[in-house]
N, C-alpha and C positions, 0 to 999 in steps of 0.2 A: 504494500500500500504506500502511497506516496504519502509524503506529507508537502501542504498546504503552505507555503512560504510569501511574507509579505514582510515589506518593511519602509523603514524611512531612514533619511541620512540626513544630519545637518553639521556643513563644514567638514563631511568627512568624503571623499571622490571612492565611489566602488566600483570597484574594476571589474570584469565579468571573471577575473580570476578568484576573486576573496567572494561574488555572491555563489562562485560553481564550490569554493572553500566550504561556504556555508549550510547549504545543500545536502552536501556529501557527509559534514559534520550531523546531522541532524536529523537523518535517513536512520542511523543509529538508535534511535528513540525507537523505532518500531519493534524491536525488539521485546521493548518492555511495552507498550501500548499500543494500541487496536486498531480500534475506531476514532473515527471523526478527528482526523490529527492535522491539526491547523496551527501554524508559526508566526509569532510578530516578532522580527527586528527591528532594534531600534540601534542607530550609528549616531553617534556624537561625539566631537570633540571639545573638550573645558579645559583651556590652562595646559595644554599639551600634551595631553592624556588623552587616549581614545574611551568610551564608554560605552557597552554593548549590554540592556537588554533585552533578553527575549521569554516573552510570554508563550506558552506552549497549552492547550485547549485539546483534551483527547479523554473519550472512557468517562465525561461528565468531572472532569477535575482539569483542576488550573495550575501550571508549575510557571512559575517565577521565579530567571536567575540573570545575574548581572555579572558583568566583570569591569576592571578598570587598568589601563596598563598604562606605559608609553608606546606600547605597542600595540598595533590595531590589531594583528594574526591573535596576538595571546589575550588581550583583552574578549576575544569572540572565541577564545578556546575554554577561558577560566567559566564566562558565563554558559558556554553547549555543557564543559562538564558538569555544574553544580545542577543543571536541567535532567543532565541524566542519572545522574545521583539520586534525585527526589524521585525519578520514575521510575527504576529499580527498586528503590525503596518501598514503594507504594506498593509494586506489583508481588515484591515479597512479604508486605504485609498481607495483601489479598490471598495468595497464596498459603501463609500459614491459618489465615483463619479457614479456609474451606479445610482445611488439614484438620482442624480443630474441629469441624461439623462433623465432620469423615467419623471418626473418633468417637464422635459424641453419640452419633446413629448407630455405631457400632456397639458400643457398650451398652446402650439402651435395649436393642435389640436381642443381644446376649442376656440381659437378664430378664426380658423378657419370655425369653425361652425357656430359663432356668425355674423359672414359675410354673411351667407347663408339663 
């Protein structure tokens, strides 16, 4: 599944090299999330720092991460990781809780048995 990428820039020149960068960083997210996956960047520069960022909408949840460098590449690296971070995170939450239902149905059912 793709993901859904939009952005803005101000003061900052994107080059079809750093939005194909972008892209490819962020294709990564699928991994951990599903559906309906749609991307905001955001490019600025403040006092010669670049600032990146990106709001990410997938699965009915919002990740929000930023980054800040003198460098644009790493500023847009710091904010994709801390995006995939929370979406791994999330998915392994999800994941242990269905673990936990699994579990739960199972021992229920076991003593249910045990009564009969």
């Amino acid at each position: 599944m793709q993901v859904e990428v939009s952005g803005t820039h101000h003061h900052v020149p994107v080059t079809a090299d750093l939005d194909k960068h972008i892209r490819k960083k962020l294709q990564k997210i699928n991994k951990y999330l599903r559906r309906g996956l749609s991307a905001r960047v955001r490019l600025k520069e403040e006092k010669k720092r670049y600032l990146t960022e990106i709001n990410v909408v997938a699965d009915g949840l919002t990740i929000h991460g930023d980054g800040s460098s003198p460098d644009l590449y790493t500023s847009v690296e710091t904010a994709i990781d801390k995006v995939n971070k929370q979406a791994k995170k999330f998915k392994e939450k999800i994941k242990s809780r269905r673990s936990r239902m699994r579990m739960r149905k199972r021992d229920s059912l076991s003593r249910l048995m045990s009564f009969t």
